[in-house]
MIVEXVO-31542 format. One record per residue: residue in one letter; z, x, y of N, C-alpha, C, CB in turn. Coordinates in steps of 0.2 Angstrom, whole numbers, plus 2048, in hexadecimal, padded with zeros to 3 digits. Glycine has a CB too. Example, Ala and Ser with C-alpha at 12.3 -4.5 7.8 and 13.67 -1.06 7.14 Angstrom:
BEGIN
A8278427E482783E7EA8278427F082D8397EA/S8238407F58248447FB82784080081D8467FD/
END
This chain:
BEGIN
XD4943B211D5043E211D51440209D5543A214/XD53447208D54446201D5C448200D5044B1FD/XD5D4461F9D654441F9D6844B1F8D6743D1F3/XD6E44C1FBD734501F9D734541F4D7844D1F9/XD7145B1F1D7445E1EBD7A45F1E9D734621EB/XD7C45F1E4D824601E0D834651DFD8345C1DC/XD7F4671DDD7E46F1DBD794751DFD7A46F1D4/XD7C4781E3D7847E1E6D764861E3D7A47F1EC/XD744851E0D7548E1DDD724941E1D714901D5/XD724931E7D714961ECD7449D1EDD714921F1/XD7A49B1ECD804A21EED7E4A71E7D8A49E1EF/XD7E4A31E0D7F4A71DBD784AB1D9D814A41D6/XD734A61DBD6D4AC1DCD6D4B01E1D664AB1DD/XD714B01E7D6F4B51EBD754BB1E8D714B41F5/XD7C4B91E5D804C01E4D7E4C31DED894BF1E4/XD784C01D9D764C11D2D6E4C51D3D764B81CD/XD6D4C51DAD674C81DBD634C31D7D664D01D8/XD654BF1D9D5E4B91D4D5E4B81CDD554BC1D4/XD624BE1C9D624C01C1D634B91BDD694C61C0/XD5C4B61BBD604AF1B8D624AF1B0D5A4A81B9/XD624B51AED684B71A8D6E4B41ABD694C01A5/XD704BA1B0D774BA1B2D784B11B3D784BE1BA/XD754AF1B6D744A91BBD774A41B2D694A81BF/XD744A41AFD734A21A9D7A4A01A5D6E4A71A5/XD7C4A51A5D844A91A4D884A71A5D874AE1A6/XD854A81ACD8D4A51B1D8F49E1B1D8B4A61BB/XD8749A1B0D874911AFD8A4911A8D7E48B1B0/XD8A4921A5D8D49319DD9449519DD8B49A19A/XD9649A1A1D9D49D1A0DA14961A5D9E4A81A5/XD9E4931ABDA048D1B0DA44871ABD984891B5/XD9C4841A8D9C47D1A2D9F48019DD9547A19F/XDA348519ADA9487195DAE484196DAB48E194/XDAF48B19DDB748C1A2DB94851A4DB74901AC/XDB44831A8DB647D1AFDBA4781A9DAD4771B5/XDB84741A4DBC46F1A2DC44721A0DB946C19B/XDC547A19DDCA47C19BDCF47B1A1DC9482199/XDCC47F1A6DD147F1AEDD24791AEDCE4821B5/XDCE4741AFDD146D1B2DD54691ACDCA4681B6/XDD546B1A6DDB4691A2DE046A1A3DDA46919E/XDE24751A6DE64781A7DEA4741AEDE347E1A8/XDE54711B2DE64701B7DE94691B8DE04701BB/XDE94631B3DEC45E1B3DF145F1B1DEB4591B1/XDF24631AADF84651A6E004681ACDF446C1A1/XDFC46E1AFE0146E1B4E0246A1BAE014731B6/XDFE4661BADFF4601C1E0545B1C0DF745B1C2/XE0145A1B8E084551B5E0E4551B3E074531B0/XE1145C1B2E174601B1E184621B8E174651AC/XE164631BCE184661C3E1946C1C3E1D4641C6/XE1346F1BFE154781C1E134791C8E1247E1BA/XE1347A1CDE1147A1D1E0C4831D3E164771D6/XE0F4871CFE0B48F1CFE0748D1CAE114991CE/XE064881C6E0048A1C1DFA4841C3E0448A1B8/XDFC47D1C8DF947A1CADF247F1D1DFE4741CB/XDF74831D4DF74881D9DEF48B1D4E0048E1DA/XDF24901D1DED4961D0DE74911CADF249F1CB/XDE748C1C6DE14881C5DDD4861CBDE44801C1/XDDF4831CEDDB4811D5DD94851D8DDD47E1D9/XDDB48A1D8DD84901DCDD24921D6DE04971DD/XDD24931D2DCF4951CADC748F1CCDD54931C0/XDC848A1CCDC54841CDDC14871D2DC947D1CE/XDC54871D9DC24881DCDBE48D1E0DC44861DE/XDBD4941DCDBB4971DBDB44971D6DBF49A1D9/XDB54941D2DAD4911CCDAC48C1D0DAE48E1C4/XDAD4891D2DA84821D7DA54861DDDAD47B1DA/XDA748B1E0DA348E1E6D9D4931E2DA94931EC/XD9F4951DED9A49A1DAD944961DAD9D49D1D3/XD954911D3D9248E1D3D8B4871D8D9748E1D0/XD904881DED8F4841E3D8D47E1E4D8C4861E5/XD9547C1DFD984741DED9A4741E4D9C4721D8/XD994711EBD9C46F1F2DA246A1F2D9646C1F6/XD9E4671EEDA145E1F2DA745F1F1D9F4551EE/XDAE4621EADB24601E7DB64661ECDB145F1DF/XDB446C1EBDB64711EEDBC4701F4DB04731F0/XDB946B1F9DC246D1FEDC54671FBDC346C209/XDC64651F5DCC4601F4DD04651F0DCB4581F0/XDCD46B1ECDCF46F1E9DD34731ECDCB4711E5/XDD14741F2DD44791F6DDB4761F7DD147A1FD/XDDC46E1FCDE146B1FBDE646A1F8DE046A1FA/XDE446A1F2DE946A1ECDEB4711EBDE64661E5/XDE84791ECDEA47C1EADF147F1EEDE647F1E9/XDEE47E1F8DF247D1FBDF94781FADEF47C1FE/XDF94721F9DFE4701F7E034711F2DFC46D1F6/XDFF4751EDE034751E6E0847D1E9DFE4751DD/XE064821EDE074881EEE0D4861F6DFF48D1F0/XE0F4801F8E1347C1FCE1847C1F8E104761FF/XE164771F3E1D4761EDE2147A1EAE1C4721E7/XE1E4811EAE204881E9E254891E9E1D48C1EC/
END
């Protein structure tokens, strides 16, 4: 049995035509962004902006499906839903 991947880049080679420039890029442009957004993302968690906790998670969870980071993916949903409730 082998264990669970954390990372699938399946989806991004198929919409990148395989291009591992692009591919390259895109993991580059992910490991820049992703810490920015999820600082964005506490920042307004902790002030309670609730439209800006909204569209970070949404942002997040848009680069973690690309990427085809799974695991974290529906808590992010979650929370975006939530924060788009407190609206």
């Amino acid at each position: 049995m082998s264990p669970k991947a954390l990372i699938d880049f399946r989806y991004l080679e198929e919409v990148s035509g395989n291009d591992q420039e692009f591919i390259r890029q895109m993991i580059e442009v992910f490991l820049e962004q992703s810490p920015l957004t999820i600082t964005s993302l506490r920042e307004a968690f902790n002030s309670r902006n609730w439209p800006k906790v909204s569209m970070s998670a949404h942002s997040l969870k848009t680069s973690l499906r690309l990427m085809g980071v799974h695991e974290p993916v529906d808590m992010v949903v979650k929370l975006e839903l939530l924060a788009k409730e407190q609206e």
